[in-house]
N, C-alpha and C positions, 0 to 999 in steps of 0.2 A: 565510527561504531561505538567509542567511547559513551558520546552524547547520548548515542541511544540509548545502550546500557545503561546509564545515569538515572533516567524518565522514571518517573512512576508507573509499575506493569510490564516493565523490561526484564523482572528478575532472570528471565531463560536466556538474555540474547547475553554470549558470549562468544561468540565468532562470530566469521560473515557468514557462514552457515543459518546459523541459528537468527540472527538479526533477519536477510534472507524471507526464513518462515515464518516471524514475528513481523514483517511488515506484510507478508501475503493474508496473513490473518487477518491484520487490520484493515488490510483493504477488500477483503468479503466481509468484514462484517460492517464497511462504509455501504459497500453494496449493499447490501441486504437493509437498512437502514433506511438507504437512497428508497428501494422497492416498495419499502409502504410509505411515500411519501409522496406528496401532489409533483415533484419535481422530476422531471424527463433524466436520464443517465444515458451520454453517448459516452463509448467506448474509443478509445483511440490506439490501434495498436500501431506507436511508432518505431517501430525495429524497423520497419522497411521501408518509414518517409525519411525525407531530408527535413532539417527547419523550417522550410515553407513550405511543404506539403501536411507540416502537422500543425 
């Protein structure tokens, strides 16, 4: 968590809470990012594969 704190635009992340919702953020706005761009985005939700079903 340090590291992330460290990063430039981390100033919020101070627990694993907040890190948490600072990496949720970054990864809707990859999404969103992803969505106007010529490139496909599949979704992989591994909580319920093993390493080689993901």
């Amino acid at each position: 968590m340090s590291k992330l704190a460290a990063s430039h635009g981390t100033w919020a992340v101070h627990d694993l809470s907040s890190a948490a919702d600072h990496l949720r953020f970054e990864a809707d706005l990859t999404g969103r990012l992803l969505d106007v761009s010529p490139w496909r985005l599949l979704t992989v939700d591994v909580a319920t594969l093993d390493a080689n079903e993901a």
